[in-house]
C-alpha positions in Angstrom: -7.3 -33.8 -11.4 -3.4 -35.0 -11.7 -0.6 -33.3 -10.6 0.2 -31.6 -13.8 -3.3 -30.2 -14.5 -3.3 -28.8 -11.1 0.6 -26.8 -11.5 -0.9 -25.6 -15.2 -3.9 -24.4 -13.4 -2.4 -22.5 -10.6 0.2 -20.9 -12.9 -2.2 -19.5 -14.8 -3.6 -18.1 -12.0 0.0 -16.4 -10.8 0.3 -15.3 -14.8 -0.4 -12.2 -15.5 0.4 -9.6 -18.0 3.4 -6.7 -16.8 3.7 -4.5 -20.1 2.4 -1.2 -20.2 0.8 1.0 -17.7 -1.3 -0.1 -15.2 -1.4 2.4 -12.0 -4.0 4.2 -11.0 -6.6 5.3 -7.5 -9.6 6.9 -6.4 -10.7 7.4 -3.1 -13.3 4.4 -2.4 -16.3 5.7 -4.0 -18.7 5.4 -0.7 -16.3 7.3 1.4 -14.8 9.7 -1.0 -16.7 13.6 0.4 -16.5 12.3 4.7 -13.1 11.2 4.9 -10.7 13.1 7.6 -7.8 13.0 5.0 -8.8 14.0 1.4 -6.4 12.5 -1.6 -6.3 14.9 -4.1 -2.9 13.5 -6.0 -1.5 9.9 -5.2 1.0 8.2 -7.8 3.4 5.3 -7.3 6.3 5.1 -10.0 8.0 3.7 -12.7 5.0 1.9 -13.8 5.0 -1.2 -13.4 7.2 -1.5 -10.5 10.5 -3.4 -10.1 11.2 -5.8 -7.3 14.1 -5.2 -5.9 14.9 -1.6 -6.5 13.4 1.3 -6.0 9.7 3.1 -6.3 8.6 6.5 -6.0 5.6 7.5 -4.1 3.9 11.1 -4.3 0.8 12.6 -2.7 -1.2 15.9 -2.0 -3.9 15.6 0.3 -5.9 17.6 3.1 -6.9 17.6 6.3 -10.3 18.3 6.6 -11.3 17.6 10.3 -9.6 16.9 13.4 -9.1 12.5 14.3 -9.7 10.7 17.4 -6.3 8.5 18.1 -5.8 4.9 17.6 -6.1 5.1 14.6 -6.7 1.7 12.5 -5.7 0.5 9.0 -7.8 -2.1 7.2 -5.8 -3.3 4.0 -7.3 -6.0 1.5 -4.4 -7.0 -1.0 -6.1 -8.9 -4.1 -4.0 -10.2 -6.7 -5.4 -9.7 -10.2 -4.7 -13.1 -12.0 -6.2 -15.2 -15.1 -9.5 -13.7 -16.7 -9.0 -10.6 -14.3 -10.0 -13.1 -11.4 -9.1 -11.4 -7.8 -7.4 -13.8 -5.1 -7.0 -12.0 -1.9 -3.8 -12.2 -0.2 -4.4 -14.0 3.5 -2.8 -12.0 6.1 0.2 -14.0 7.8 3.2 -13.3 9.9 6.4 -12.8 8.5 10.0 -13.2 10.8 9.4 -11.3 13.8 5.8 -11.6 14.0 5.6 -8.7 11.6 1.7 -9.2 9.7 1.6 -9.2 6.0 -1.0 -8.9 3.9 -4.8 -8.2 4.1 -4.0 -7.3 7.7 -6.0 -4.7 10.3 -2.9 -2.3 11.7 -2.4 -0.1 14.4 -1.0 3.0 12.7 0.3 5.0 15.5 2.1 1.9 16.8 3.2 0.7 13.5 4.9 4.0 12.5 6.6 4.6 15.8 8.1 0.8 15.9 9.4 1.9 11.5 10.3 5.1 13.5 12.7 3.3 16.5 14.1 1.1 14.4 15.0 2.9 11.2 13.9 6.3 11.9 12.2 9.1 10.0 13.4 8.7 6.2 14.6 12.5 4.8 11.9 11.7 1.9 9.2 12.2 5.1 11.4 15.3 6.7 12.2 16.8 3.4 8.2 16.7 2.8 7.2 17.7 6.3 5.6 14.4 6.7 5.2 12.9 9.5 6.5 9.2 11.0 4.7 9.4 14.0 1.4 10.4 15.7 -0.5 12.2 16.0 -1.1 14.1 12.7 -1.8 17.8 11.8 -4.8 19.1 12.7 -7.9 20.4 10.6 -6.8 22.3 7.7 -3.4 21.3 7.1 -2.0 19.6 4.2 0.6 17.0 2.9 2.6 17.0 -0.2 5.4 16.0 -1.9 7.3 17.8 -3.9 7.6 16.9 -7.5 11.1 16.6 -6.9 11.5 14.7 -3.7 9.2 12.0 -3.8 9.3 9.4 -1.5 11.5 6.4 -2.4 10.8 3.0 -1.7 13.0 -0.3 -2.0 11.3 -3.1 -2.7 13.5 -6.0 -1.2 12.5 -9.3 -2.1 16.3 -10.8 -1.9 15.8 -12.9 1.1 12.9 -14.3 0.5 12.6 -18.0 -1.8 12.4 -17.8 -5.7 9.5 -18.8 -5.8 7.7 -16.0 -3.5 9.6 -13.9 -6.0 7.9 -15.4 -8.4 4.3 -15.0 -7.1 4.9 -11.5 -5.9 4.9 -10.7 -9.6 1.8 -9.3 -11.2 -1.4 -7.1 -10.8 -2.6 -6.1 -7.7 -5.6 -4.0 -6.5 -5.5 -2.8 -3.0 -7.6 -1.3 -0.7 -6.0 1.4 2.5 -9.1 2.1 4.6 -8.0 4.1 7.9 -10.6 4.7 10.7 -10.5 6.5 14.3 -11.3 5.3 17.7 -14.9 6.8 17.0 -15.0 4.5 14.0 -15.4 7.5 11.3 -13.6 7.1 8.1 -10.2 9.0 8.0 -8.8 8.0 4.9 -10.1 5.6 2.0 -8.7 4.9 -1.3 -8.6 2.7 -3.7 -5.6 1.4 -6.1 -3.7 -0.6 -8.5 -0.4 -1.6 -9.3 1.8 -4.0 -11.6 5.1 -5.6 -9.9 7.8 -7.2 -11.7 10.7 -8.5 -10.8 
């Protein structure tokens, strides 16, 4: 294959459509009745979502049984490309070591490092969120207010054009949270559109 089939091929792979709406979730159907935290609401705005400015991120959930801390995140990033064809995202270290991508995360340890350094956004104070563990107990509940949804800036401006460029497009992603005990805390199951 020459050089220029193989650039046409892989930019239809990074191609793919950004009009109209394209967001939506479910809790990951094999987990969706025993998970600690329950989604009942999730939604990510505008639809699809601009790089570099900002999102807005809503929830309701429940707490339906008490967690045994650390608690660990499994997230698979694939992006949706040509013929609906799913390449997963590798996970790789950014400046600073910091993982990105289909990565396994500490939660406690990854919200209290976002904690010291930036500190608790009012979006999480003004919602009675928290930015730290460990999390409310049995029969509690997290929501945000219609009106106070939690923003998020998507900054892309110092990384090359042409990560810019691939960042762009359809992406399904997968947050799967377990305790020390190994028993499903949270599991769900989403799609988004970027654009930049």
């Amino acid at each position: 294959m020459d050089s220029f089939a193989v650039t046409a091929f892989l930019a239809l792979l990074v191609i793919s459509g950004s009009e109209g709406a394209y967001f939506s979730w479910q809790q990951c159907p094999s987990t969706a009745d025993d998970a600690a935290l329950q989604v009942r609401d999730f939604n990510i705005s505008p639809d699809p979502v601009t790089l570099n400015d900002n999102a807005y991120m809503s929830l309701s959930s429940e707490v339906t049984r008490n967690v045994t801390y650390p608690l660990t995140l499994t997230l698979t990033i694939k992006k949706v490309t040509f013929f609906d064809w799913e390449m997963r995202i590798p996970c790789f270290s950014m400046l600073g070591g910091l993982p990105v991508g289909s990565c396994q995360y500490d939660v406690c340890s990854s919200l209290e490092y976002l904690e010291s350094r930036y500190g608790c956004p009012s979006e999480f104070t003004d919602n009675g969120l928290p930015c730290h563990c460990p999390f409310a107990p049995a029969g509690s509940s997290y929501r945000t207010a219609s009106t106070e949804p939690i923003r998020i800036f998507l900054d892309t401006t110092g990384l090359p054009t042409i990560m810019t460029t691939f960042l762009t497009g359809k992406y399904r992603m997968i947050a799967d949270v377990t305790d020390a005990n190994d028993n499903k805390v949270l599991c769900v199951e989403y799609r988004m559109n970027m654009t930049s």
